[in-house]
Backbone as JSON, one array per atom type, in Angstrom:
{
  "sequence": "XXXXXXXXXXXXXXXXXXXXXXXXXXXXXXXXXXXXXXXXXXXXXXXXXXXXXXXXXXXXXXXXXXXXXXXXXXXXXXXXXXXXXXXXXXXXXXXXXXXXXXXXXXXXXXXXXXXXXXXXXXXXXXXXXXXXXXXXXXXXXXXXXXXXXXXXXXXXXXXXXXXXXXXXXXXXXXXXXXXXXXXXX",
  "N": [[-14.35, 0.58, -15.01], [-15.52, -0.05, -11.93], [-13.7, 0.72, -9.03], [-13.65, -1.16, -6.01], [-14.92, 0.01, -2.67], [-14.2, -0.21, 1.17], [-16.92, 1.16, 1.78], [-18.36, 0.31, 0.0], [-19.06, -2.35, 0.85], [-20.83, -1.79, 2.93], [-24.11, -2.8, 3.87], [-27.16, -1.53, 4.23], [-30.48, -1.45, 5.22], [-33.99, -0.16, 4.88], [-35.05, 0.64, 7.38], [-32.29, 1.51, 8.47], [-30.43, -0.44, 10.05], [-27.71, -1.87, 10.03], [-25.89, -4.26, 8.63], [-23.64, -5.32, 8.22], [-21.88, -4.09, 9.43], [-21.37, -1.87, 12.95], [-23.86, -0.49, 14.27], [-23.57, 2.52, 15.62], [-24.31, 5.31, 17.95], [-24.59, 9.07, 17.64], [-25.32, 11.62, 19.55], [-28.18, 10.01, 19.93], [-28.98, 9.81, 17.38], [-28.73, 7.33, 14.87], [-25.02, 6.0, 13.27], [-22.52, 4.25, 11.02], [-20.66, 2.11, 11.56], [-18.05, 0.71, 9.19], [-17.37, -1.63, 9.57], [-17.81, -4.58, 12.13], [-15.5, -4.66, 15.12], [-12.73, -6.08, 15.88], [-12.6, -9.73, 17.09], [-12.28, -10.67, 20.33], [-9.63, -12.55, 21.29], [-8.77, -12.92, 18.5], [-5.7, -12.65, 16.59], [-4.23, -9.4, 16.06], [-4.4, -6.99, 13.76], [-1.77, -5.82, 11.33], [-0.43, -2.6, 11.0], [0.03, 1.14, 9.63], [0.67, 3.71, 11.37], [0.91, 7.62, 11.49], [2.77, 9.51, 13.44], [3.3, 12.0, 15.8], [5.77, 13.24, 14.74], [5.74, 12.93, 12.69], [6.89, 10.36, 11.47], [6.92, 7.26, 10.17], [5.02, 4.6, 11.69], [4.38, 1.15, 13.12], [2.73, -1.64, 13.71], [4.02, -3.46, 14.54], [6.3, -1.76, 15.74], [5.61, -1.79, 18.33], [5.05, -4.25, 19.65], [5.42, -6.88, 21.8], [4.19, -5.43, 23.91], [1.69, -5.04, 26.21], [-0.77, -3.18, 24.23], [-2.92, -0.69, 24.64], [-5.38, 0.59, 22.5], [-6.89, 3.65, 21.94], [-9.03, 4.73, 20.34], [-10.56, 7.63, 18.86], [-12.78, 10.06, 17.7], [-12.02, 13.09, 17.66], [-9.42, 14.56, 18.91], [-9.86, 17.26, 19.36], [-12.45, 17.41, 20.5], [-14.45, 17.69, 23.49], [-14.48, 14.73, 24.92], [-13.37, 13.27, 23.25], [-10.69, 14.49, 24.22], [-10.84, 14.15, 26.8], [-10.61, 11.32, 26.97], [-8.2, 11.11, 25.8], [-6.35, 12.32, 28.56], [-6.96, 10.71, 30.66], [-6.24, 8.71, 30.19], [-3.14, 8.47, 29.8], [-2.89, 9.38, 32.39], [-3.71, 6.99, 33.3], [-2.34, 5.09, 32.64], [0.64, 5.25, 33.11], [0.86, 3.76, 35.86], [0.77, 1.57, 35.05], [2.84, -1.52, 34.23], [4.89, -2.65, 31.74], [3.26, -2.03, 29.32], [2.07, 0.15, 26.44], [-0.18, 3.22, 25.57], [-2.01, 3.9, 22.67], [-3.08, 6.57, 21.24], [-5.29, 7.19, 19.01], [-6.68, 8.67, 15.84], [-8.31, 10.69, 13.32], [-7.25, 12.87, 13.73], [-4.64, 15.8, 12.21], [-1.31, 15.17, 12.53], [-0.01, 17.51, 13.77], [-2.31, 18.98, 15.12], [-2.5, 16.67, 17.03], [0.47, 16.91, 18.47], [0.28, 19.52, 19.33], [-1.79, 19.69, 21.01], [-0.93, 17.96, 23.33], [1.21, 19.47, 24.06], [0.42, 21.48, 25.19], [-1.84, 20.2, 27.19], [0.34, 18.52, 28.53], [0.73, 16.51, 28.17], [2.04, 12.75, 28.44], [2.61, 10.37, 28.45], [1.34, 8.9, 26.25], [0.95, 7.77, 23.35], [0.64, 9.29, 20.53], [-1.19, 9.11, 17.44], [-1.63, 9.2, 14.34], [-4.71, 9.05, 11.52], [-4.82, 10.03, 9.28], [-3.48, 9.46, 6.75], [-3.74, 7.27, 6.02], [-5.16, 3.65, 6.55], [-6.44, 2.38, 8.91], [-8.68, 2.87, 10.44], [-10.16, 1.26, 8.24], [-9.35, -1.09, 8.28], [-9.08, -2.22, 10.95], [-11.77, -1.65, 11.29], [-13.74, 0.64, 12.18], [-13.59, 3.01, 11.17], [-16.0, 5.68, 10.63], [-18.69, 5.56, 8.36], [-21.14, 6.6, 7.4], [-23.81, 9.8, 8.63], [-22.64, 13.01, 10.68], [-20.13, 12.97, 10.98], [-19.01, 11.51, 9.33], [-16.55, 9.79, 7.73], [-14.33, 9.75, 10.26], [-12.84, 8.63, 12.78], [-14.75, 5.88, 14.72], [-15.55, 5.72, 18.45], [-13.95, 3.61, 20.22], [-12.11, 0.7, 21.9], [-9.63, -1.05, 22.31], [-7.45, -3.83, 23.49], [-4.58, -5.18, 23.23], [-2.42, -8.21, 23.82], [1.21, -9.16, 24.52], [1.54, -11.07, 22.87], [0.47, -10.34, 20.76], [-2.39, -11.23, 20.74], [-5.75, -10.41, 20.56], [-7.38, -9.35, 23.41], [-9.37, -7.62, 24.55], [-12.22, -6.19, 23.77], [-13.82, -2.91, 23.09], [-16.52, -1.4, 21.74], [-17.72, 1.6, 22.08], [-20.95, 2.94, 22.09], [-22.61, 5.01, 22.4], [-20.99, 8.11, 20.52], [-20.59, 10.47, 21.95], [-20.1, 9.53, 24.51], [-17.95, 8.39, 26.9], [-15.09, 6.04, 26.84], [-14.93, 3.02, 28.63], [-12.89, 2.93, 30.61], [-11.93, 1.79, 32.79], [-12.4, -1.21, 32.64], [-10.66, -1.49, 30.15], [-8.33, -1.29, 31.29], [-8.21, -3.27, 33.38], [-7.97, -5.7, 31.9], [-5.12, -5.38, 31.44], [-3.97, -5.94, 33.65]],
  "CA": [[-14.69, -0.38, -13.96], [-15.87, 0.55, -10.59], [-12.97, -0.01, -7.83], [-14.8, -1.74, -4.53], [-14.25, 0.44, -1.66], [-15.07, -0.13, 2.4], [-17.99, 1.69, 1.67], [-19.59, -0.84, -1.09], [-19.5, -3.6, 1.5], [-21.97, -1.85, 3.93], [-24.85, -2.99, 3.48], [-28.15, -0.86, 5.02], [-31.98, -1.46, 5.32], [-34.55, 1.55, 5.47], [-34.59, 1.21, 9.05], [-31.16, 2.22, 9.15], [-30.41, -1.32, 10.6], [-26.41, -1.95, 9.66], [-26.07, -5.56, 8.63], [-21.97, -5.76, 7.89], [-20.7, -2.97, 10.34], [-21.83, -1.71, 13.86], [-24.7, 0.37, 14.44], [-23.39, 3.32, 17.02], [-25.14, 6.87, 17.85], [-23.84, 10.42, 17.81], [-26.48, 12.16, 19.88], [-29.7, 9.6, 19.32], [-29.06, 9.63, 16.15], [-28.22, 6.09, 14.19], [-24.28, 6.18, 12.74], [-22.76, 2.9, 11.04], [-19.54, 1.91, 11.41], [-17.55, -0.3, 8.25], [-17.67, -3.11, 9.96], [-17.32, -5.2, 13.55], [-14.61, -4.36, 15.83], [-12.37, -7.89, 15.53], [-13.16, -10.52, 17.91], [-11.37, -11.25, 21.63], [-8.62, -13.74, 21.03], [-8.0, -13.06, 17.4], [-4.2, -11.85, 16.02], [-4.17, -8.23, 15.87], [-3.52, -7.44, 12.09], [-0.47, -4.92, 11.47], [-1.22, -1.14, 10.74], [1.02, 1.91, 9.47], [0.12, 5.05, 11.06], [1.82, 8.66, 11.51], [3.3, 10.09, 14.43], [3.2, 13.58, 15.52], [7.44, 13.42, 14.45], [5.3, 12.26, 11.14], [7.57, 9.57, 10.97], [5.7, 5.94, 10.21], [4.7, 3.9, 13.07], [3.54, 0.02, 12.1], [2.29, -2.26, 15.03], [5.79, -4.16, 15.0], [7.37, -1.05, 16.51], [5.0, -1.95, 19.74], [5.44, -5.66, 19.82], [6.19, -7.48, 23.17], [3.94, -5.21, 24.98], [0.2, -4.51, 26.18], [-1.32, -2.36, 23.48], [-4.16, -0.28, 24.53], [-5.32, 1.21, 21.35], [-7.84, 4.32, 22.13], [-9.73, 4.91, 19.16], [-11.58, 8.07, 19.23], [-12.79, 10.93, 16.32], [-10.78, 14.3, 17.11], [-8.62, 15.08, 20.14], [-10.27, 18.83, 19.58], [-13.71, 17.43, 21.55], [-14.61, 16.77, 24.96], [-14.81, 13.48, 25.71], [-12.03, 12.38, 23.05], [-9.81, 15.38, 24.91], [-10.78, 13.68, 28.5], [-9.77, 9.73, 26.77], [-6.25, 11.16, 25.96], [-6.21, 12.87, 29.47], [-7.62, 10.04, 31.47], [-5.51, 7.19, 29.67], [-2.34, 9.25, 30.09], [-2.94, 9.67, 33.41], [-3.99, 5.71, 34.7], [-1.3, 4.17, 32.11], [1.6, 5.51, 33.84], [1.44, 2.85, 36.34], [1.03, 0.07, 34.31], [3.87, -2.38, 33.89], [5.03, -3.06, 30.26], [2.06, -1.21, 28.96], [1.33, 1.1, 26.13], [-1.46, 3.61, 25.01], [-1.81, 4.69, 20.73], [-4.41, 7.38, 20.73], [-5.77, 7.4, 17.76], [-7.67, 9.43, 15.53], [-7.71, 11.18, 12.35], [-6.92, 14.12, 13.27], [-3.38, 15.82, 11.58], [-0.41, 15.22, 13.55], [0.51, 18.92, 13.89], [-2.77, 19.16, 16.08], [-1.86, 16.02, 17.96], [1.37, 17.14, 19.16], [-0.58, 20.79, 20.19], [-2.63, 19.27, 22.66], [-0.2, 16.84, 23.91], [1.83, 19.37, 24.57], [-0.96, 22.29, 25.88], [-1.86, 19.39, 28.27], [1.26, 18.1, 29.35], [0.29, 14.47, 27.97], [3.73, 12.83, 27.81], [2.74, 8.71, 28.21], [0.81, 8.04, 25.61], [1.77, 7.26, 22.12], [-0.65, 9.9, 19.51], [-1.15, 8.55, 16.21], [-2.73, 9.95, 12.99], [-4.95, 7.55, 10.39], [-5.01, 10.49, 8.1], [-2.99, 9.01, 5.3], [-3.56, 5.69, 6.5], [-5.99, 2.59, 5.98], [-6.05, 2.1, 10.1], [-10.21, 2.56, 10.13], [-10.95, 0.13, 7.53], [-8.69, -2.35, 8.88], [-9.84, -2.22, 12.27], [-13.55, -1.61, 11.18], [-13.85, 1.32, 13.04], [-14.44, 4.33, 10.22], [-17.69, 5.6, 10.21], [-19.48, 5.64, 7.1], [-22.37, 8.05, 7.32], [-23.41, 10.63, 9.86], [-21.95, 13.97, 10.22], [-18.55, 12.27, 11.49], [-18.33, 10.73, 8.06], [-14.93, 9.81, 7.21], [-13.53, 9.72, 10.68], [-13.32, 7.13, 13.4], [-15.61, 5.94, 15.93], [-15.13, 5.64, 19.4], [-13.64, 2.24, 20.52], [-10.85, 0.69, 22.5], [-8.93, -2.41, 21.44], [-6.59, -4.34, 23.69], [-3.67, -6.66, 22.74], [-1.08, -8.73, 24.82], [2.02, -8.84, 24.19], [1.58, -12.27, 22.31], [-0.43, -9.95, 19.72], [-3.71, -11.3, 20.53], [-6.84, -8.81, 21.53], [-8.27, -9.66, 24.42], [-10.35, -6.34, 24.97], [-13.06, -4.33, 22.84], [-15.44, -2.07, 23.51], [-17.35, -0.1, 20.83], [-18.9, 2.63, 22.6], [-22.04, 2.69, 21.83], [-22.7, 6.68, 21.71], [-20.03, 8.51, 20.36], [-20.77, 11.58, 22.88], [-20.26, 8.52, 25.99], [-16.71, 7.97, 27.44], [-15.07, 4.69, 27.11], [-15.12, 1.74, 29.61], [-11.47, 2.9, 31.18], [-11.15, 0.37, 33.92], [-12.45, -2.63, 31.65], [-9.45, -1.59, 29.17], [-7.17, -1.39, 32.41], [-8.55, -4.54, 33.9], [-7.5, -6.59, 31.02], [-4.09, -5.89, 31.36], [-3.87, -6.24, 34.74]],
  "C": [[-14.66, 0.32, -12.61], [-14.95, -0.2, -9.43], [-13.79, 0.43, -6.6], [-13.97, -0.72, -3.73], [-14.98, -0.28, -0.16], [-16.9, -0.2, 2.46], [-19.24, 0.67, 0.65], [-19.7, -1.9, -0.64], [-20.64, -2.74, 2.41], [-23.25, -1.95, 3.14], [-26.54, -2.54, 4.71], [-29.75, -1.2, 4.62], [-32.66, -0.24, 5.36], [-34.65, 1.48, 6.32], [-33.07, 1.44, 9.56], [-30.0, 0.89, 10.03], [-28.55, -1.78, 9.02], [-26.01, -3.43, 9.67], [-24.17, -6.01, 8.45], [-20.89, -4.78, 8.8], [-21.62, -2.73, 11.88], [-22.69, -0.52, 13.98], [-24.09, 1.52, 15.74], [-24.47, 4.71, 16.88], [-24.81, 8.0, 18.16], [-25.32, 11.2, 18.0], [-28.11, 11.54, 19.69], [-29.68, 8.94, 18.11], [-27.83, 8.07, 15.09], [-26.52, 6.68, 13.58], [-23.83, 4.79, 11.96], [-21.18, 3.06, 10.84], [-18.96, 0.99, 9.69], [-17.52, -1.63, 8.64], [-17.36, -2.99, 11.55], [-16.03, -4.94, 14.15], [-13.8, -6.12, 15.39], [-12.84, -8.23, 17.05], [-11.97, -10.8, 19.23], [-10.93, -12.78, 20.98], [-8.26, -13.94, 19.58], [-6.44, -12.46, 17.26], [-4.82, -10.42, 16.07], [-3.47, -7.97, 14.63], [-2.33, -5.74, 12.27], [-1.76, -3.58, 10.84], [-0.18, -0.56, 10.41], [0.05, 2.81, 9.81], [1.08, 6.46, 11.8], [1.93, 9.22, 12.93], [3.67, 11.3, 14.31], [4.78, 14.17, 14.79], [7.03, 13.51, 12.57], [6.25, 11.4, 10.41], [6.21, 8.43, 11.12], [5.93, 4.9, 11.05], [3.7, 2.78, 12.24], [3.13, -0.71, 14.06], [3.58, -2.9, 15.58], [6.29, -3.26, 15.9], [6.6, -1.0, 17.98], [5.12, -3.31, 19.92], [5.83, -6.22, 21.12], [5.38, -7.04, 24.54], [2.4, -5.08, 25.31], [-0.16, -3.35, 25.41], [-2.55, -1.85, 24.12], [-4.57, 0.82, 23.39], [-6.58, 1.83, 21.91], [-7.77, 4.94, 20.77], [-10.58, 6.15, 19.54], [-11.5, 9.21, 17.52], [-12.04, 12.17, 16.26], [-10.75, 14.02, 18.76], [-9.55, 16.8, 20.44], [-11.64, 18.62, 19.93], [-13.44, 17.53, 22.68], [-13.9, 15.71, 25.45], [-13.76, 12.73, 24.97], [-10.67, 13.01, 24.12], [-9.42, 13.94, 26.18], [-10.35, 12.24, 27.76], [-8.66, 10.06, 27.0], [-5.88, 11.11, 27.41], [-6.15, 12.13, 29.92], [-6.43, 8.84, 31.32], [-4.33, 7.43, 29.95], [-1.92, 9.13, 31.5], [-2.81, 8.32, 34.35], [-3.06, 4.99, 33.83], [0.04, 4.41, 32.53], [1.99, 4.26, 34.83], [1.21, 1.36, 35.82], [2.26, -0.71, 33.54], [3.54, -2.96, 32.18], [3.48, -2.74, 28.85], [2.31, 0.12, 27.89], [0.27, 2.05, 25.53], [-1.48, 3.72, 23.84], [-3.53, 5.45, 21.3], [-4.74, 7.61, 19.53], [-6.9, 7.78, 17.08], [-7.32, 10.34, 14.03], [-7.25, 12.78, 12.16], [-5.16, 14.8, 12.97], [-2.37, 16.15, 13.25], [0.14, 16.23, 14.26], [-0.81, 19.21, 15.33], [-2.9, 18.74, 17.28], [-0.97, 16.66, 18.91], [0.68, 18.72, 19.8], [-1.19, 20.25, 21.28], [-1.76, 18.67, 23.2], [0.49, 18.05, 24.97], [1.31, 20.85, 25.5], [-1.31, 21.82, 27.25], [-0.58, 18.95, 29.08], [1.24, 16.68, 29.43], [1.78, 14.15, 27.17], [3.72, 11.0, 28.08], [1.82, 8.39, 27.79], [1.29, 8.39, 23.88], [0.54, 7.91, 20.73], [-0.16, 9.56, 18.19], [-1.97, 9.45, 15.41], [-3.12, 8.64, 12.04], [-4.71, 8.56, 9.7], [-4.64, 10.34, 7.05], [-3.09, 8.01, 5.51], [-4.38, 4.55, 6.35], [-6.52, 2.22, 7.63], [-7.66, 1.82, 10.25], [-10.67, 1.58, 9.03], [-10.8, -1.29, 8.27], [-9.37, -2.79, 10.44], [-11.6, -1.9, 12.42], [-13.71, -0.52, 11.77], [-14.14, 3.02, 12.61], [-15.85, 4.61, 9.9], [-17.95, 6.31, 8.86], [-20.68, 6.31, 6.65], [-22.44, 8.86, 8.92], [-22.31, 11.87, 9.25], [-20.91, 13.82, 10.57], [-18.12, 11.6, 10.63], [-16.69, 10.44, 7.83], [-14.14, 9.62, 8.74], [-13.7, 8.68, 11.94], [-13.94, 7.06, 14.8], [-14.5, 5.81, 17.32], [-14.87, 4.02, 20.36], [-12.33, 2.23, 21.34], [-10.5, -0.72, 22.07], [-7.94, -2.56, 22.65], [-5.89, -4.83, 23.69], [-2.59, -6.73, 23.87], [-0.14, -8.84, 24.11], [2.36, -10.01, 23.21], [0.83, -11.81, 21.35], [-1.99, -10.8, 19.71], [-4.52, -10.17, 21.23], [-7.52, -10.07, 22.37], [-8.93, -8.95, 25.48], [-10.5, -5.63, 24.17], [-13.85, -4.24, 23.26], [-15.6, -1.02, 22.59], [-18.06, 1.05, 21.24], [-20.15, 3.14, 21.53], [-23.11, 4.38, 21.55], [-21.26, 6.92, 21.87], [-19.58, 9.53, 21.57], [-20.13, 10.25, 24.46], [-18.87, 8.4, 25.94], [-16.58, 6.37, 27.46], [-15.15, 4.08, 28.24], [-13.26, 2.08, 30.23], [-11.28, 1.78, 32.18], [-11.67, -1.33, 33.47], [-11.35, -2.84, 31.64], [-8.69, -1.55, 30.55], [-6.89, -2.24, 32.59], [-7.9, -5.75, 32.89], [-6.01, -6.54, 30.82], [-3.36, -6.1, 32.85], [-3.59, -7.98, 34.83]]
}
């Protein structure tokens, strides 16, 4: 018997046209996410994912406070580099506030950059053993980024609802930083 994965819910057209997940683009070129980002004002569902200590980190152990969850595919690009950097940098003064960078890349390379850079307020996560992209819709599913996760941001209050996403829309494009700010402002 064939166990269902992620992957056997997307459902694609020959135009490439992504009917159960989000259409994004890495250079031009069509990618498809697993599904929709969740919706402003739903619960935020729980997660387990690894910390560069590679101890396990669930959403509970953030609870109470503004989550900004930066979603991006490796820390070892550009433009995910400059998220960490950037988020790091404008979350400092935010009251009861914090960042999860997240991404699949292994925690060992996490903590390298973190500490290369000198990035010391934000909170780096690993999905790599983890379910964190399905759950959150946010694993891309074809494309040469297969397997790892798009570029998004997620907000939650401290009452665990989201009430800020943004899918970026090319992967290569920098998120919406003062949206995700703005919302916990």
């Amino acid at each position: 018997m064939h166990k269902r994965t992620a992957f056997d819910n997307l459902t694609t057209t020959s135009n490439m046209e992504n009917t159960n997940g989000t259409t994004i683009t890495l250079k031009g070129n069509p990618v498809h996410t697993v599904g929709k980002l969740p919706a402003v004002g739903t619960k935020a569902k729980d997660f387990t994912l690894t910390a560069v200590d590679l101890t396990e980190k669930t959403f509970a152990d953030f609870k109470g406070k503004y989550i900004i969850m930066n979603i991006f595919p490796s820390v070892n690009t550009g433009v995910c580099a400059q998220s960490v950097r950037t988020f790091n940098q404008d979350a400092a003064s935010l009251h009861n506030t914090i960042v999860l960078c997240i991404s699949k890349d292994l925690p060992f390379a996490q903590k390298q950059f973190c500490g290369a850079e000198g990035i010391d307020r934000v909170v780096m996560l690993s999905d790599f053993r983890n379910d964190f992209g399905n759950i959150y819709n946010v694993q891309m599913v074809d494309g040469a980024m297969r397997g790892l996760l798009s570029r998004a941001v997620i907000v939650v209050d401290p009452e665990d609802k989201i009430i800020y996403v943004q899918q970026v829309p090319e992967i290569g494009q920098e998120p919406d930083y003062a949206g995700a700010l703005a919302a916990v402002k």
